[in-house]
N, C-alpha and C positions, 0 to 999 in steps of 0.2 A: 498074382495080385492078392490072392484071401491068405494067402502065408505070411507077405507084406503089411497087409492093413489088420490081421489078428496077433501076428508079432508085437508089431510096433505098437498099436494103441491097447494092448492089455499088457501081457507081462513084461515087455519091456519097459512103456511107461511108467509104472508102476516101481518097476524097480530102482530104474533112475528115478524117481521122484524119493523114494526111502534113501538111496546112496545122498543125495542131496541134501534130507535132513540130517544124517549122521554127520557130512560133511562139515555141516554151516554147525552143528552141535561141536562138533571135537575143535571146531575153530574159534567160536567165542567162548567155549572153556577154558582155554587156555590161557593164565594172569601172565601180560607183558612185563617185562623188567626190562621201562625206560632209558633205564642207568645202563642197562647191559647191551652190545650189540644185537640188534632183532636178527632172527630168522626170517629167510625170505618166507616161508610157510607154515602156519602153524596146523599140526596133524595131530596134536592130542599126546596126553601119557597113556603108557600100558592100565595104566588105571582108568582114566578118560576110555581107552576104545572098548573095555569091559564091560563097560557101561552103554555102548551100542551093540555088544556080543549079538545080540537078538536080533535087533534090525537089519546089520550086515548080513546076517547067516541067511534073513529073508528076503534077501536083495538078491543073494546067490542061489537061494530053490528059487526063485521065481524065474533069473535068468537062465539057470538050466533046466527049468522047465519050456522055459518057449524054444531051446534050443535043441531039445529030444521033440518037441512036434512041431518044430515048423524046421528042418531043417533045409528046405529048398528055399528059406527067407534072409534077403539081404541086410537083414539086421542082426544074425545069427554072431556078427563079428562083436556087435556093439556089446552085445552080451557078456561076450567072450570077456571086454574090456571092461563090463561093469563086475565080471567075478574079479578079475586080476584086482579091481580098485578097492571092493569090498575086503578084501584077503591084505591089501596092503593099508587100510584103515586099521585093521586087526591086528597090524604088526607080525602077519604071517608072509614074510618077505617072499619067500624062495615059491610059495603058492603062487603068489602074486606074478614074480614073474615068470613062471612057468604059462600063469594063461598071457601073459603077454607076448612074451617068444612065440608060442602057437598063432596067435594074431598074425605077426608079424610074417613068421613062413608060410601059413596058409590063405594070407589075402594080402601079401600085399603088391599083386599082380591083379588085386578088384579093380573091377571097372577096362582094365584093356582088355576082356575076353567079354566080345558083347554079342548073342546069338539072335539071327534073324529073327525079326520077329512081324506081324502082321500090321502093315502101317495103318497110323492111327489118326483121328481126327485132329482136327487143330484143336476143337475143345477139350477131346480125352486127353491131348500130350500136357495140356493146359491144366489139369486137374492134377492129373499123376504127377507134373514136374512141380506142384504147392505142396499137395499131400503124401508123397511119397520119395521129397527128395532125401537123396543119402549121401554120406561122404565115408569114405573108406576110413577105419580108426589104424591103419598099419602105422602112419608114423607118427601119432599120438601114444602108441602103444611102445613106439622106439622111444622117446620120450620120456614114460614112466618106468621102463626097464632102469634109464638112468638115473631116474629120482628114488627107485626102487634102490639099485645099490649103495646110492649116495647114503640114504638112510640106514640101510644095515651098514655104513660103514665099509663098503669093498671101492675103495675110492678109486684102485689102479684101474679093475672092470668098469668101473663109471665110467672113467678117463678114454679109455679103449670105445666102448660104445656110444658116447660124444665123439666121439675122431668121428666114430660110423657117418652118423649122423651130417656132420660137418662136411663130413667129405661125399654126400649124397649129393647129386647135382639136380635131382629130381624131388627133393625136399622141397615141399610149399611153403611159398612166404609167406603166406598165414597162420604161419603157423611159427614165425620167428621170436614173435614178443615169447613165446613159451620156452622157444629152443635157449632164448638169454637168461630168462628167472632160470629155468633149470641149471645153466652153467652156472651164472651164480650162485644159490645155494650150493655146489659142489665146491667149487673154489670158497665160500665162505667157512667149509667144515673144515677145508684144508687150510685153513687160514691165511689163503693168496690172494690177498687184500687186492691188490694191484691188477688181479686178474677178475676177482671179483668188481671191480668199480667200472671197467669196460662192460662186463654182460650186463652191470645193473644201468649202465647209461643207455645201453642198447634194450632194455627191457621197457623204461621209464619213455623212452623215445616212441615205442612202439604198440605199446597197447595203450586198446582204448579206455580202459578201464578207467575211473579216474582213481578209486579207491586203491587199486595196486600200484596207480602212478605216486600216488600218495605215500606206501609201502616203501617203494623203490627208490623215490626222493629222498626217505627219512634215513635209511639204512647208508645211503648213499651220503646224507652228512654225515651220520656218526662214523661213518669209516674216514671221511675228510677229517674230522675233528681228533680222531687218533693221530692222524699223520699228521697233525699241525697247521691241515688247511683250511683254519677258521674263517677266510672270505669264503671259500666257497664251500662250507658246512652251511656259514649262512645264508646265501644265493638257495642251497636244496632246501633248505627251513622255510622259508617264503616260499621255493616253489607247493610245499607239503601244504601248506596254509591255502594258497591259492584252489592247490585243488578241492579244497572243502572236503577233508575227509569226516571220520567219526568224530564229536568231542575230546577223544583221551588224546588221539592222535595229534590234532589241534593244540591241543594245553600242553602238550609237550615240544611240540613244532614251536610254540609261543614262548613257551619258560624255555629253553635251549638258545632260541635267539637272542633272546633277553641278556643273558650269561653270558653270550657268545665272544661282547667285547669285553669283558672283565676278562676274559681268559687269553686275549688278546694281548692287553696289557699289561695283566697281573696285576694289577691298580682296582679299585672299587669303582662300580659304575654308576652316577647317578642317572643316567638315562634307561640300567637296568633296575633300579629302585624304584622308578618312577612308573613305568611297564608292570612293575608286581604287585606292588601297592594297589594300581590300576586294576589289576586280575581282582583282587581281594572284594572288591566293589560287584563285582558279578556274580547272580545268584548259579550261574553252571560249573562256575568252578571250585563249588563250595566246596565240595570230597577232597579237594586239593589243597584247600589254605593250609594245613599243616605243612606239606609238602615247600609252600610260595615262604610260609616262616621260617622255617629250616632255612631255605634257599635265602632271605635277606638277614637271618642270622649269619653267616656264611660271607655274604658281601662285608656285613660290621665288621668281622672279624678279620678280614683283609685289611681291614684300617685300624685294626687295633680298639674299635668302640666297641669294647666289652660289655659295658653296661646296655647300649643298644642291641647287642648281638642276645643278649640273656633276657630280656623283654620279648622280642622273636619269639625265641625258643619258648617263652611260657605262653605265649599267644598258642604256638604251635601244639601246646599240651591243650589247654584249651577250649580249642579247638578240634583238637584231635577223635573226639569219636567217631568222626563220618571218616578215619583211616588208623587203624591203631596199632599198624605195622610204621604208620610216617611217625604216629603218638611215640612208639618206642624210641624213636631214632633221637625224636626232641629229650628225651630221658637223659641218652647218652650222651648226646651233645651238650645238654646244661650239666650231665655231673663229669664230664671233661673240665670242664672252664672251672668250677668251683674245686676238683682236682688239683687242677693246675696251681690255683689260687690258694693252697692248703686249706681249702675250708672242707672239712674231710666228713660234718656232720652232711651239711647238705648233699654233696657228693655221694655217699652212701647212701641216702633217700633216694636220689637218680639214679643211681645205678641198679636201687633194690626194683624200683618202681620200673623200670625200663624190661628187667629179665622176668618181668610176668609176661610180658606179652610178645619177647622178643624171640624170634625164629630163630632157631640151634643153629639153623644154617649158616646164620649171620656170622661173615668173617669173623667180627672180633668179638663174639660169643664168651670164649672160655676167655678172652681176657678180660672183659668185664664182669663176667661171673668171679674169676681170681680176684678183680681189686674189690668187690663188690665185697667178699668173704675176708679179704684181709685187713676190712677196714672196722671190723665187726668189733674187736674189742677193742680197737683206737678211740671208735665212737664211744662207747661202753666208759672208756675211762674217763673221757674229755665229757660226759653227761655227769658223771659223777661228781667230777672236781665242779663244772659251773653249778648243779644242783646243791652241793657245798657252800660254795660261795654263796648264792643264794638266802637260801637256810640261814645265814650265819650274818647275813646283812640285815634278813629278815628280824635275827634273834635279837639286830643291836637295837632295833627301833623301840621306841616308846609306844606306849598303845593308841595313841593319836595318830603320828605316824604310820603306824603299821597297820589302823585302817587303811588310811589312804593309800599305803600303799599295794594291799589288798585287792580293793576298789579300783584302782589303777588298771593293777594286772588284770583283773576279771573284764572292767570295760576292755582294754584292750585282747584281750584273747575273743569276748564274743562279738567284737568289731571284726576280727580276723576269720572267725570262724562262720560269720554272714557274707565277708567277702569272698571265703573260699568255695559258700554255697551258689554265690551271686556267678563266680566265676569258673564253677566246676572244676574245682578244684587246679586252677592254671598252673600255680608255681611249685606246688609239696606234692608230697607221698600222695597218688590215690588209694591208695588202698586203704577200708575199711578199717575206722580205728579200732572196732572191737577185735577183729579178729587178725592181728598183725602179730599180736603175742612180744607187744614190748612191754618190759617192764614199766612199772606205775611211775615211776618218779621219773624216767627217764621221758617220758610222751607230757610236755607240758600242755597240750587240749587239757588231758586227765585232771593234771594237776593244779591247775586253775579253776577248774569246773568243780576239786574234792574241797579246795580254799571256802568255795561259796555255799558249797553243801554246808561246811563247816558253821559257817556263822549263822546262816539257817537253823542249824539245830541246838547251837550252844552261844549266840550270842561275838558280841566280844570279849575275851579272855586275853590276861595277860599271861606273859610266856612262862611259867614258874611251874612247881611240883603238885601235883595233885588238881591238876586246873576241872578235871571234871567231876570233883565234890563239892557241894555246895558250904559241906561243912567241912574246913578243912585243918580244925584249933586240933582234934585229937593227935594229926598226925603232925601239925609244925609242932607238940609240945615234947612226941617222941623226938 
């Protein structure tokens, strides 16, 4: 009993308690990609578990510490399982399952060899079976052998020891909601959708979790909704809602549903319109309205409401600092439509504006970055000509006129440039006019703002030779 109760409530504790935090740490580390099919489990990147290198390692001296001095203690196994777990948070696969295996041949005949022992009171049995109950970790540790290869990728050995498993007639059902997420995420790497959507029904069925049930709903639409079975993506979408998971989870179970019949029909939804609009109204999903604008730019554009679909999109800019990975996408998306549209000045602003903040990752990267650069001196020319025109319209006016029309430009450019403050910057170029490094004539802020510099310092002047001499007889006489 003192190997038992010093095992278990010092170094063991302790080390599961540290496995625990690394756990739930390399879990919420890791940024979902909604759009993308989920993994049943999220374990972190080799970058992520570098970043627990320390804790794991102390999770491992601690467990082999209790396991060199209490070696006559029934928790000696647990150990065993919390190095193998430690080792495989690490990405140190073949460690890991090394202490697993050893688990698995060395106990997993615990508990049927039980040695006489001196009967005990009703109160002692009463005690020791609260404080001292155990459960053997052998076929949890079978288990993680095959989560273990799934992860390094040895999917035939996976495959092989699932049969094991499957084919144990002495495997505990309590243990089954585990033994289906495991088959799933295998069948998920190998991309057997089909085989995958059984473990995850049987996963989703079975544990109590609600937060995994959650998981397993979500995973289990987006795989329906590949295969074209939008009823029942959306049947899992509701069941994801119902179980009350996290907020992200939630906003996505909601914006997916939402979608769900437009994708149906391939027709625009007003009852999804009216569901997102709705979201917009809610201060928890405020990170998201770029995202909900995109998404009803997206519905316009099914119906061809350009002009609606490009309101979106500048909400969506906006909007966009509380996510400025969705800010980019609104970039791309309005300098497509103005692409489309040959209006090639704007266009270049979106696309210039989008590749500051846009992930190389991003599929159509080097294509936007290509039109973004090839539109460079189209812009360049087509500035010059209207700048031209300009100038030349300006030259015909009379000086009446050409205040007013002065005055014109100036009210309307610092109308434009209190609304672009008002509305941070929603529809143009963010970026910083000083340091964009466009030329002076081509950036009309500039050029409006030097008009008014102008008359501030010289007045009104008509357009003719020598206009900033005051005396100008010597030179009309040359």
């Amino acid at each position: 009993m003192y190997h038992d109760l010093t095992a278990r409530d010092n170094g063991y504790f302790n080390a599961k308690l540290l496995l625990s935090q690394s756990r739930q740490t390399l879990w919420d580390g890791q940024t979902e990609d909604f759009s993308a099919l989920l993994p049943v489990y999220k374990f972190g990147d080799k970058e992520s578990a570098q970043g627990e290198q320390s804790n794991l390692d102390e999770v491992i001296k601690k467990s082999s510490i209790v396991i060199q001095l209490h070696k006559k203690s029934k928790w000696v196994d647990d150990c065993y399982m919390l190095i193998g777990q430690a080792n495989f948070y690490k990405k140190e696969y073949d460690e890991a399952i090394t202490s697993f295996q050893y688990i698995i041949s060395k106990y997993s005949d615990q508990g049927k060899r039980k040695k006489k022992k001196k009967k005990k009171s009703a109160d002692e049995e009463s005690w020791l079976k609260e404080h001292l109950s155990h459960h053997p970790v052998a076929n949890e540790a079978a288990l993680w052998v095959v989560l273990t290869l799934t992860e390094k990728g040895a999917y035939t050995e996976a495959k092989t020891a699932l049969s094991v498993i499957k084919g144990n007639p002495k495997f505990p059902s309590q243990l089954d909601d585990e033994l289906a997420a495991v088959e799933a995420s295998l069948y998920l790497k190998q991309r057997q959708y089909g085989a995958a959507i059984k473990a995850l029904q049987t996963a989703e069925e079975l544990t109590k979790d609600k937060a995994l049930k959650a998981r397993y709903a979500f995973i289990l639409s987006q795989l329906y909704a590949d295969a074209g079975e939008f009823s029942l993506s959306q049947e899992g979408f509701q069941r994801v809602i119902k179980y009350k998971p996290d907020y992200v989870t939630d906003f996505y179970a909601r914006l997916f549903t939402a979608t769900q019949g437009m994708q149906q029909s391939g027709t625009a939804s007003s009852a999804a319109v009216s569901t997102l609009t709705a979201m917009l109204k809610e201060d928890k999903y405020k990170e998201f309205y770029p995202l909900i604008y995109n998404t009803l730019a997206e519905i316009e554009l099914r119906s061809s409401n350009v002009e609606d679909a490009v309101n979106y999109l500048k909400e969506g800019i906006r909007t966009g600092d509380v996510n400025p990975a969705e800010k980019a996408l609104s970039y791309v998306k309005l300098g497509d439509i103005y692409y489309e549209q040959t209006e090639y000045k704007p266009a270049y602003n979106q696309y210039d504006s989008a590749l500051q903040t846009l992930d190389r990752a991003f599929a159509r990267y080097k294509e936007i970055e290509t039109r973004r650069d090839g539109l460079i001196d189209l812009v360049k020319a087509l500035t010059t000509i209207e700048t031209e025109k300009k100038l030349q319209y300006l030259a015909s006016l009379n000086e009446f006129d050409l205040d007013k029309e002065l005055d014109k430009m100036i009210a309307e450019q610092e109308a434009a440039n209190q609304q672009e403050f008002l509305d941070g910057a929603a529809a143009g170029d963010d970026r910083n006019e000083g340091n964009t490094g466009e030329f002076y004539f081509y950036n009309a802020t500039l050029l409006s703002r030097g008009f008014g510099e102008f008359k501030k310092v010289w007045g009104n002047r008509s357009l003719e030779d020598n206009w900033r001499r005051s005396d100008k007889r010597s030179f009309d006489e040359e």
